[in-house]
C-alpha positions in Angstrom: 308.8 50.0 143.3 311.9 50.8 144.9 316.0 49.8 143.9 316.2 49.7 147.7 315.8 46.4 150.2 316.1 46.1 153.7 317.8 43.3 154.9 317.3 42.1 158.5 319.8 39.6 159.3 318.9 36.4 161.7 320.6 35.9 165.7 321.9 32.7 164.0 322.5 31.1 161.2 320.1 28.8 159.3 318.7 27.4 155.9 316.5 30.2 156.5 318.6 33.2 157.1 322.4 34.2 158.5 324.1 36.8 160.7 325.5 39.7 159.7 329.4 38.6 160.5 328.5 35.2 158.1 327.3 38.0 155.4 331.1 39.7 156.2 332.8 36.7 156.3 331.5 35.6 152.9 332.3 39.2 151.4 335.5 38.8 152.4 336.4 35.4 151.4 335.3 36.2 148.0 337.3 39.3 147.7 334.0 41.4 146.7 331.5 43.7 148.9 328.8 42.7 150.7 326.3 44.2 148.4 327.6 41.5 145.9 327.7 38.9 147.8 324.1 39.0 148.5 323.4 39.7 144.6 326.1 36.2 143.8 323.8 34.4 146.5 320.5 35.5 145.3 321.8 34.7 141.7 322.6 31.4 142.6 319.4 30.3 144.1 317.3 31.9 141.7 319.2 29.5 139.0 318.2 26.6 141.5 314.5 27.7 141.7 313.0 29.0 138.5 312.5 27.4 135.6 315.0 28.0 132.7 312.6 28.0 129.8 309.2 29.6 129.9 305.9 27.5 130.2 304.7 25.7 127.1 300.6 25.9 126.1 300.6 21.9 128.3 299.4 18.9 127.2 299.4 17.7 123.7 296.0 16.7 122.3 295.6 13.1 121.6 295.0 14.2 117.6 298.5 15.7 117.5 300.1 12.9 119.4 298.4 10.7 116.7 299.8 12.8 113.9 303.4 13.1 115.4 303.3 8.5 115.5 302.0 8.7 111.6 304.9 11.3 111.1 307.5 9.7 112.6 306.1 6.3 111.7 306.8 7.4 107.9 310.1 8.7 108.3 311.8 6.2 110.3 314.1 3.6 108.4 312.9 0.9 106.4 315.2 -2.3 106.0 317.4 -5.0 108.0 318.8 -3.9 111.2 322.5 -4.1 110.7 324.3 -2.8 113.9 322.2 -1.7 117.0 323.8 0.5 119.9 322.0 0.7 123.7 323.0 3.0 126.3 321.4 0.8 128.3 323.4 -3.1 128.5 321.2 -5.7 128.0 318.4 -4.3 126.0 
């Protein structure tokens, strides 16, 4: 695979593509070359679209969801409530 891409820039600019004079003017506002503008952008959107953590193994089962309620179920407090805080108002 090659470090090298062709970029063919649009006759106008859309959520699809841009000219090359938006490419410049974007270089140039940001006080870097064009190169890196196109690396900043394709940064960006790649934080936008892919997933920040990698896939899990999916759904629990329904014994280890059973097991994790008997867990937690043992765990939790025993006892009178004596101050309860809701993020929620009302509940």
């Amino acid at each position: 695979m090659s470090d090298k891409l062709l970029l063919k820039f649009r006759g106008k600019d859309s959520a699809y593509g841009v000219r090359r004079d938006t490419l410049k003017a974007l270089a140039e506002e940001l006080h870097v070359s064009e190169t890196m503008a196109v690396h900043l952008a394709i940064s960006r959107f790649a934080h936008e679209v892919l997933p920040a953590y990698e896939a899990d193994e999916g759904p629990l089962t329904s014994e280890y969801v059973a097991w994790l309620k008997r867990t937690a179920s043992e765990r939790l407090p025993k006892g009178k409530v004596l101050r309860k805080q809701s993020l929620f108002p009302g509940r």
